[in-house]
C-alpha positions in Angstrom: 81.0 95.4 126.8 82.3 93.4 124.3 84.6 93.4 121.6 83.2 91.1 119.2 81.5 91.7 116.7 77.7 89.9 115.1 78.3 86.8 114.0 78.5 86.2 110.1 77.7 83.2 107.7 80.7 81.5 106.0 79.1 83.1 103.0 79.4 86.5 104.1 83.7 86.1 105.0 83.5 84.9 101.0 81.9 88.2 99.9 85.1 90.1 101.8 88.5 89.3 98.7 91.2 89.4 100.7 94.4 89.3 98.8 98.2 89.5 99.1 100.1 91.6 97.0 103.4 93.6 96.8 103.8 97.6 97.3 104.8 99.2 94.7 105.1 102.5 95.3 104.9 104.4 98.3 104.6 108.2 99.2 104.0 110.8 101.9 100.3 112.0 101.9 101.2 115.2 103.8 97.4 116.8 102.4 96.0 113.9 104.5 93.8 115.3 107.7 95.9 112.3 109.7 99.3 111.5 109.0 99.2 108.6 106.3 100.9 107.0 103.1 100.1 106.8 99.7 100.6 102.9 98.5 100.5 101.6 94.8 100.4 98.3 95.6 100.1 95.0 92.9 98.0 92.4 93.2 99.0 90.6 90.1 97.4 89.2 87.1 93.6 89.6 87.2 93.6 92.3 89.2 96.8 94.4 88.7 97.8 97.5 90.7 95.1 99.4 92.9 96.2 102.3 95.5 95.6 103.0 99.1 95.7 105.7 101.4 97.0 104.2 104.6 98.0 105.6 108.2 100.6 104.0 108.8 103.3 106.7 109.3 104.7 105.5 112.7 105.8 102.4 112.2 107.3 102.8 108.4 108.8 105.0 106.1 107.7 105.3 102.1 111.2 104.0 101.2 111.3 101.0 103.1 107.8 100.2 102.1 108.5 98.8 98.5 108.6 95.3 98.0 106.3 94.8 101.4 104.1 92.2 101.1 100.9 93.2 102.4 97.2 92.0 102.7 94.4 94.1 101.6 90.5 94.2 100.9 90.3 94.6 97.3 86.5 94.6 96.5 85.5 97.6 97.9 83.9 100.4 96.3 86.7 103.3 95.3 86.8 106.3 98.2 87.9 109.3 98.1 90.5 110.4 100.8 91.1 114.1 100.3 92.6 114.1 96.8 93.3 110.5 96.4 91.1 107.9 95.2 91.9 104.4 97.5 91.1 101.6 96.1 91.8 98.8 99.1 92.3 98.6 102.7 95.5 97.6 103.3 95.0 95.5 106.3 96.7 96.2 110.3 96.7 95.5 113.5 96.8 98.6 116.5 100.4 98.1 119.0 99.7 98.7 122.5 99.6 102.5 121.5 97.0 102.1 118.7 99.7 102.7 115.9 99.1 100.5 112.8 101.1 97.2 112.1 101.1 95.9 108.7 99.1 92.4 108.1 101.9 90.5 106.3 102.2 87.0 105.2 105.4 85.1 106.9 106.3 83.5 103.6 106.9 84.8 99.8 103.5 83.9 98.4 102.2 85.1 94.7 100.5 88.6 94.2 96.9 88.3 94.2 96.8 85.3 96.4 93.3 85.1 98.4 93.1 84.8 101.9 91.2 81.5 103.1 
């Protein structure tokens, strides 16, 4: 069985606004039903601040979170996660034990910068 997923049009990647932007504020979810984070996170002009509920509580604590740069899905609809309302996916990749690693640009790029 395979991995991969259907294959999509170049029009359909266009629909998915992937931006870069900067966390804000970060703090312990401890309501959450899995470990995870509450992220404020800035996208910059045009967009501004929108939060995220993230697992993410292996690899990094809420403290050493701000100033991250970070990639995230920002045009999905609002969802409610317990209490909070997340509005993007902050964007990671599973280590070999399935923990999340946070998708990071290598350089200082501007908040709100798409992904292309």
């Amino acid at each position: 069985m395979s991995d991969q997923t259907p294959e999509i049009t170049f029009d359909d990647f266009l629909k998915v606004d992937i931006r870069k932007g900067t966390v804000i504020d970060a703090q312990p979810y401890p309501e959450a039903r899995k470990p995870a984070l509450k992220l404020w996170v800035d996208y910059g002009p045009g967009i501004g601040v929108k939060k995220s509920s993230a697992q993410i509580t292996e690899h990094y604590d809420p403290e050493d979170l701000i100033g991250k740069q970070v990639l995230a899905v920002v045009n999905f609809p609002p969802r409610q996660i317990g209490k909070f309302m997340s509005e993007a996916l902050v964007l990671g990749l599973p280590d070999a034990a399935g923990n999340v690693v946070l998708l990071t640009p290598d350089k200082d790029v501007p908040d709100g910068g798409r992904l292309y």
